[in-house]
FIBAPA-234957 format. One line per field, with one value per residue (C-alpha): x, y, z. Coordinates in steps of 0.1 Angstrom, whole numbers. Example, Ala and Ser with C-alpha at 12.3 -4.5 7.8 and 13.67 -1.06 7.14 Angstrom:
% FIBAPA-234957
c1 = [123;137]
c2 = [-45;-11]
c3 = [78;71]
***
This chain:
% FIBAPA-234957
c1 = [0;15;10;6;16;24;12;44;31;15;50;65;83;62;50;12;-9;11;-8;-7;-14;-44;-58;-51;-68;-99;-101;-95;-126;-144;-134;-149;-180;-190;-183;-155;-138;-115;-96;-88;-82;-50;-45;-73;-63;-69;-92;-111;-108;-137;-157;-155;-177;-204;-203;-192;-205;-209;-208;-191;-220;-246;-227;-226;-263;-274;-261;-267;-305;-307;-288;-311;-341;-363;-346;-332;-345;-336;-346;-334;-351;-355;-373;-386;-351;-333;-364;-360;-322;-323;-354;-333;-302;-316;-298;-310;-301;-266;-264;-269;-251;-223;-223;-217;-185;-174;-175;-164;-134;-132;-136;-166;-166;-191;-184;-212;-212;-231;-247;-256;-294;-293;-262;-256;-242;-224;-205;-173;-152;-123;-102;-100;-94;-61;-61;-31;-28;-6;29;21;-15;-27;-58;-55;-66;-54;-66;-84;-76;-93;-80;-90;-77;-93;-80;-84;-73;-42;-32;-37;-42;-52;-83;-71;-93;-73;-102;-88;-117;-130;-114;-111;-81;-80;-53;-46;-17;-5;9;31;17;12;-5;23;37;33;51;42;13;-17;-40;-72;-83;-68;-101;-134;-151;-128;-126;-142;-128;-114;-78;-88;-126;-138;-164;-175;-176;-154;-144;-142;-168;-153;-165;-145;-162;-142;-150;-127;-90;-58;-25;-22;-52;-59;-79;-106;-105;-125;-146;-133;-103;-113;-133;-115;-99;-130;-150;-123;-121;-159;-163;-132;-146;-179;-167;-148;-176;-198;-166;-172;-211;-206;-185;-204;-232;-227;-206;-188;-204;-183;-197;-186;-179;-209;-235;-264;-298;-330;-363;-389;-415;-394;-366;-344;-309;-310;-279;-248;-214;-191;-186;-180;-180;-154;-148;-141;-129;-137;-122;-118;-130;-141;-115;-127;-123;-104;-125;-120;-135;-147;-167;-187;-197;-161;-163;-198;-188;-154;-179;-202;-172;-161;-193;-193;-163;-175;-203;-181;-159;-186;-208;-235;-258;-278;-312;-302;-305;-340;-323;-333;-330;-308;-339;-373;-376;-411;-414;-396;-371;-359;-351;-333;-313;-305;-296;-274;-236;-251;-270;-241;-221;-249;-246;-211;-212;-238;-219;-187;-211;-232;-217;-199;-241;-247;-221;-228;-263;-254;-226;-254;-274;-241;-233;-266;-269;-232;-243;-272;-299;-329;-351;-319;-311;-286;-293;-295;-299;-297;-301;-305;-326;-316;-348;-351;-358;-366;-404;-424;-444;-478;-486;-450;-449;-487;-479;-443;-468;-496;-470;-451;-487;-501;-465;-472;-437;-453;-480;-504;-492;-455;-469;-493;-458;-442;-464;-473;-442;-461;-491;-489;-488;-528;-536;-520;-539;-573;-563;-558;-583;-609;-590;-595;-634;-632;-617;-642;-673;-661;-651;-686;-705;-688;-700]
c2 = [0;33;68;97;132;149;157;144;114;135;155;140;109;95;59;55;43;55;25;-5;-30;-12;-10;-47;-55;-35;-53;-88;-80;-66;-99;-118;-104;-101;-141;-139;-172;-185;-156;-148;-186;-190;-223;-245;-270;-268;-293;-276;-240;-242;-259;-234;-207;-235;-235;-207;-202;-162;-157;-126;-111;-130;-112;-78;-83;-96;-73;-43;-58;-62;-25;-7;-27;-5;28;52;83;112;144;181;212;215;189;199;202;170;153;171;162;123;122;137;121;83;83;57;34;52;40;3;6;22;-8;-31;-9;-14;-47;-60;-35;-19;16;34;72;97;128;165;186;211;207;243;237;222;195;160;133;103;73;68;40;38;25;66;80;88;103;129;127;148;136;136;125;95;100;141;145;174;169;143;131;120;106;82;74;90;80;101;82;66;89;82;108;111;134;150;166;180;187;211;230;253;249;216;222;202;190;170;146;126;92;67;46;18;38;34;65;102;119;157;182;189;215;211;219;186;170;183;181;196;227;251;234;260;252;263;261;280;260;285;259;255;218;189;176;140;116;86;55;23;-5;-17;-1;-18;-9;20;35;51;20;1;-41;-55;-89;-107;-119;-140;-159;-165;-196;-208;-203;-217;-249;-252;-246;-272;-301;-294;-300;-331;-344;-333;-350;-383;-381;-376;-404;-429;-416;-425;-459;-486;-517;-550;-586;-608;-590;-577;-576;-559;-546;-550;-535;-562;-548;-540;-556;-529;-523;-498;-503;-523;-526;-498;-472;-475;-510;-536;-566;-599;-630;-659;-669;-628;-609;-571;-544;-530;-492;-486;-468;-454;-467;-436;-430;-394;-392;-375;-349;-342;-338;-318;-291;-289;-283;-253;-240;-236;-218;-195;-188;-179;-158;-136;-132;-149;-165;-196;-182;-154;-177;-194;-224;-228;-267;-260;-242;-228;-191;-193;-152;-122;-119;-156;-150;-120;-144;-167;-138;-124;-122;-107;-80;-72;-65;-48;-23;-19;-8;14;33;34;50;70;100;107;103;135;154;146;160;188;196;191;216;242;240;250;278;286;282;306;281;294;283;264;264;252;221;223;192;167;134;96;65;34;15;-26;-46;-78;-86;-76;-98;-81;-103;-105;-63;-60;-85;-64;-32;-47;-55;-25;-6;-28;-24;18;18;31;60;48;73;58;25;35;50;22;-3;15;40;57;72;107;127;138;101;92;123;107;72;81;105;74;50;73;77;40;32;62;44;11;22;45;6;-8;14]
c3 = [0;-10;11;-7;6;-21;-58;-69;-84;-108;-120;-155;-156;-126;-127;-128;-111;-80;-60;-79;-53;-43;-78;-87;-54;-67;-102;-87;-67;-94;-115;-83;-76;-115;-114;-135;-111;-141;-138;-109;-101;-115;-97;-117;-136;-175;-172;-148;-159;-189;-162;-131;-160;-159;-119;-102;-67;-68;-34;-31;-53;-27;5;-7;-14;19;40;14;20;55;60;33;26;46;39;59;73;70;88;92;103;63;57;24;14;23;11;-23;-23;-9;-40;-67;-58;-57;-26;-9;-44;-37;0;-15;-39;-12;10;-18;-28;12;12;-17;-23;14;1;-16;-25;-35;-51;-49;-77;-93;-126;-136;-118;-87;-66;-79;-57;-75;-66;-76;-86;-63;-86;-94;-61;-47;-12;-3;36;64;59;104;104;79;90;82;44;24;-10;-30;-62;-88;-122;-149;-183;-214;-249;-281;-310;-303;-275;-240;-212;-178;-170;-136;-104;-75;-48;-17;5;-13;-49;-78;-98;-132;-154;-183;-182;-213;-209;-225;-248;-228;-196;-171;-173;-171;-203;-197;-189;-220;-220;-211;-247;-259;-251;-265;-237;-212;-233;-213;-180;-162;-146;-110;-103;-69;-53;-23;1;31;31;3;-25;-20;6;13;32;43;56;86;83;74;91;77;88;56;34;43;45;15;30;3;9;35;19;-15;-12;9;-20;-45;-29;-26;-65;-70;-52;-64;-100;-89;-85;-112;-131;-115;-121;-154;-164;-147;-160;-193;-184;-212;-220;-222;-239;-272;-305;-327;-300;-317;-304;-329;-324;-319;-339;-373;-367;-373;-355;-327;-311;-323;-304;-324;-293;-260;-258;-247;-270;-245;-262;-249;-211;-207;-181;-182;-169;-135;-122;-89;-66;-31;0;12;-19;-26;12;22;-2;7;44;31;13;43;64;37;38;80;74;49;73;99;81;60;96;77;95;75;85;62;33;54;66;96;105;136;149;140;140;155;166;153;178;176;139;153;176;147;126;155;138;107;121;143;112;96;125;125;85;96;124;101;72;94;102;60;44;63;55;19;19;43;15;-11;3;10;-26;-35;-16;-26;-61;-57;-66;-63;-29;-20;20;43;67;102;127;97;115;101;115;104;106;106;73;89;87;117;136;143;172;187;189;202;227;239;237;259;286;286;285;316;336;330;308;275;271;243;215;214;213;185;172;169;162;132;120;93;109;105;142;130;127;160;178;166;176;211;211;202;226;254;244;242;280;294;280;291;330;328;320;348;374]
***
């Protein structure tokens, strides 16, 4: 892992990327999780490497879906003195397709990024691939970011240059580099002209708001402290044994599936009815003479059943590893999820992770929007305003059990631990604070005619 603190991977004669390692991590993963197995599996055999296309166990795709699911599948909300506005911004945006979509991007590569910008009518957010972003940190402080920078590849015609953003607080600088032929190197400095579209690019762009337009999200940190873990790499030779054994034995099915025959030369089947040949001994059959026996296949004691008990023992591990918990999948044969909260119990190590990506991701989704709604206002967008008290409530995607929570209500109602508008609040989150008012309001004429019967 390299440590940038300066721009001078950027200066002529420079090596690019700067971060190799980092970037081949991010396209083995990508390779991974868009089932691309043969590839990245350099071990297979030949014989196997056609086959593992046919059967590849996309797990990696699975995980970042499950917990992406079980973090955003009821969306977040999101609140602010505002409301109108963050509303507007989280509807515009797609942002809560962005906050899937973000997870995904932490888990599978460890680092996700989203990038604000303005668009001549109102603030865009977008996610970025990492594979672009280069953090400059505090030669004193990893942790202390100075400037972000972004840069990809663009090609005109047999040329090859790379599209530059340096973002500071407050200003995006831009540059157009042109490389070597073959990518890996920086040759000199090309105005910005070079490129249609970056014509009217100006070099220094003023962005009139006090801190950055990029926000990075990691998962957990490496040594460095700077890049986040991908969950992948845990789990990769897990996965790659599961997928080899699994075609072992689809190999073994398959040839006993369509086994030789043995008997005396020019053994021929007729049909009964016409008498025509449906079968005669030309392939896969073994001629015996007379006195010979047939050739026999040497097979192991153990049989299928080891390798059978070998996967099953792969696929615990893979369990433990990814924090998945089986009843994520509904398999539940260890035991019945009979209520809502025993399904949490069974769920327990995958929700715990699903909290801990929250809490990590928390804190960087409000700064975006609060950023959004800065660069609006800085950009003189008409009814744009400023957030204040932006706040986010993570809210469960499991299913709820409608008897399970009336039953937890009624108790905490009869032991005088709940009033009966926040139960009514949470045993049904989208009434309106109008449609809660009436509810009680009728419960309350309900109880007074009731007590006025019994006396």
């Amino acid at each position: 892992m390299t440590i940038l603190t300066n721009e001078d991977f950027l200066k002529v004669g420079s090596k690019w990327p700067p971060d190799p390692d980092r970037i081949a991590r991010y396209s083995r993963n990508k390779l991974l999780m868009e089932g691309h197995h043969d590839i990245v599996f350099l071990g297979l055999n030949e014989d196997d490497a056609p086959r593992i296309i046919k059967m590849r166990l996309n797990w990696f795709k699975r995980i970042m879906t499950v917990f992406a699911d079980l973090a955003t599948g009821n969306p977040p909300k999101f609140t602010a003195t505002e409301q109108a506005t963050i509303d507007r911004i989280t509807e515009v945006n797609a942002y809560h397709q962005i906050i899937y979509d973000l997870i995904g991007d932490v888990i599978a590569y460890g680092d996700s990024v989203l990038k604000v910008r303005w668009n001549g009518a109102r603030s865009v957010i977008s996610r970025i691939d990492p594979k672009i972003w280069f953090p400059i940190v505090s030669p004193d402080d990893v942790n202390e970011v100075v400037a972000h920078v972004l840069a990809w590849e663009v090609k005109q015609k047999d040329d090859r240059y790379l599209k530059v953003e340096i973002h500071k607080p407050g200003k995006i600088i831009h540059k157009l580099l042109k490389l070597s032929s073959d990518g890996k190197e920086v040759r000199e400095p090309a105005p910005l002209s070079t490129i249609e579209r970056y014509a009217k690019l100006k070099e220094e762009e003023q962005t009139n708001v006090a801190g950055f337009l990029i926000f990075p999200f990691s998962n957990l940190k490496d040594g460095g402290g700077l890049f986040g873990l991908d969950d992948f790499r845990d789990i990769t030779d897990l996965i790659e044994e599961i997928e080899r054994r699994l075609i072992k034995v689809s190999s073994t099915l398959d040839v006993f599936a369509d086994p030789w025959m043995a008997g005396p030369a020019g053994l021929r089947v007729k049909d009964p009815l016409t008498g025509e040949v449906i079968w005669a001994s030309d392939e896969r059959y073994i001629v015996l003479g007379e006195g010979e026996t047939p050739p026999t296949i040497l097979t192991w004691d153990a049989q299928m059943g080891a390798t059978f008990s070998q996967i099953e023992n792969l696929m615990q591990q893979l369990y433990v590893l990814a924090e998945l918990s089986p009843a994520a999948f509904g398999e539940t044969k260890n035991g019945l999820a009979e209520s809502g909260s025993a399904l949490k119990r069974l769920l327990l190590p995958t929700l715990a992770k699903v909290n801990r990506i929250r809490l990590r991701i928390k804190p960087g989704l409000l700064s975006v929007l609060v950023t959004a709604a800065e660069l609006e206002v800085a950009s003189r967008m008409t009814g744009g305003t400023l957030l204040t008290n932006a706040s986010l409530e993570w809210r469960s995607s499991l299913p709820v059990d409608p008897m399970e929570a009336a039953r937890i209500e009624a108790t905490r109602r009869d032991a005088k631990a709940a009033s009966t508008r926040s139960s009514l609040k949470r045993l049904d989150p989208d009434l309106s604070e109008e449609d809660i008012d009436a509810e009680v309001s009728r419960i309350e004429e309900e109880e007074g005619r009731q007590a006025q019967a019994l006396l």
